[in-house]
C-alpha positions in Angstrom: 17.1 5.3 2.1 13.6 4.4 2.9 10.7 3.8 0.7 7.1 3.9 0.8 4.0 2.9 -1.3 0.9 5.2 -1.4 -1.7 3.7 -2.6 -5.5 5.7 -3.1 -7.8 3.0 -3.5 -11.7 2.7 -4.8 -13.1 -0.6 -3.7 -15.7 -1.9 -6.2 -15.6 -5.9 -5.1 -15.2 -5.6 -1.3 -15.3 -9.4 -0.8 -12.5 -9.7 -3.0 -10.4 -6.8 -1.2 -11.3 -8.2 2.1 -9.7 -11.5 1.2 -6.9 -9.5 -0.4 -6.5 -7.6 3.2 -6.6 -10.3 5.4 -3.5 -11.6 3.9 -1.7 -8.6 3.2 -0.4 -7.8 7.1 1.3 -11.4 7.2 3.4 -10.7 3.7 4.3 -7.5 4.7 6.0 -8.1 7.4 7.7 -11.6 6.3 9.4 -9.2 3.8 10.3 -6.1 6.9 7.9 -3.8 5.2 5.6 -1.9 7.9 2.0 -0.5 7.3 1.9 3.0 8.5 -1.7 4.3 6.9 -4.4 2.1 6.6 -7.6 4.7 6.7 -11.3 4.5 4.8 -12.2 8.2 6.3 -9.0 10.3 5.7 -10.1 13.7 6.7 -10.1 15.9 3.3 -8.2 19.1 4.6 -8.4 20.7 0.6 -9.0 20.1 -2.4 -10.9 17.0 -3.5 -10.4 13.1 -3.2 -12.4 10.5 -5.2 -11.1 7.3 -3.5 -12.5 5.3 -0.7 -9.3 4.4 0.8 -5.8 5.9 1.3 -2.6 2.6 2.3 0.8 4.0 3.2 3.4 1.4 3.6 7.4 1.4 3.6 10.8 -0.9 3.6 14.2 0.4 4.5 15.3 0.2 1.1 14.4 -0.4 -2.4 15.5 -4.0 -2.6 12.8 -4.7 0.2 10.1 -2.8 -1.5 11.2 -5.3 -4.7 11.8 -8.4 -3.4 8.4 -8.0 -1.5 6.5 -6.9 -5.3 8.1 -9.8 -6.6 7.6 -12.4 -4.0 5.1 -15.3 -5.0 3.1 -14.5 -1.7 2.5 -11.1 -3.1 2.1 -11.9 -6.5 -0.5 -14.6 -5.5 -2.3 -11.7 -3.4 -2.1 -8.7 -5.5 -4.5 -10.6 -8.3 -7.5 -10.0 -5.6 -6.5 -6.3 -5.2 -6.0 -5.7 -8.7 -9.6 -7.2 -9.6 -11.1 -5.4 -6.6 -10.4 -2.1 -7.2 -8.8 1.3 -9.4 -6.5 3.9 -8.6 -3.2 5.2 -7.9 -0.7 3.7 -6.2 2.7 5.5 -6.1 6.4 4.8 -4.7 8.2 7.3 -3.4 11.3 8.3 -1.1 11.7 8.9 2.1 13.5 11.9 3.5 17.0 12.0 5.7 16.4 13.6 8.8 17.5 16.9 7.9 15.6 19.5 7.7 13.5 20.5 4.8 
């Protein structure tokens, strides 16, 4: 079953996320994941949102999603992200194609 990362971001060292971003695409996809939201101006449709920055991102499995997190390339990376900014990041499931 798929699964994908959400992760709602404040950036408070941008030079340090920037470095963090440029390397991010290449280790993704060495590991099969695919980025699917990348967006600094989500469009708040209710309710209210503190973050500057909303990433979606999902593997075909779990395994992928872990041997990516685990990976030395994105361990190495992940130290600039996690210096550069706060929030939530969450894994979840994906759906089969039946309907809801």
């Amino acid at each position: 079953m798929a699964i994908y990362v959400v992760a709602q971001i404040t950036i408070h060292d941008r030079t340090r996320y920037e470095r963090y971003a440029a390397r991010f695409g290449a280790v993704l996809a060495k590991y099969q994941g695919r980025l699917l939201v990348a967006d600094e101006q989500p469009e708040l449709a209710q309710g209210s949102w503190t973050h500057d920055k909303l990433v979606v991102f999902g593997f075909d499995d779990r395994a992928a999603l872990e041997r990516f997190r685990s990976s030395d390339e994105y361990t190495t990376i992940a130290r600039d992200r996690e210096a550069a900014t706060e929030g939530v990041v969450l894994v979840v499931r994906g759906v089969s194609s039946a309907p809801v």
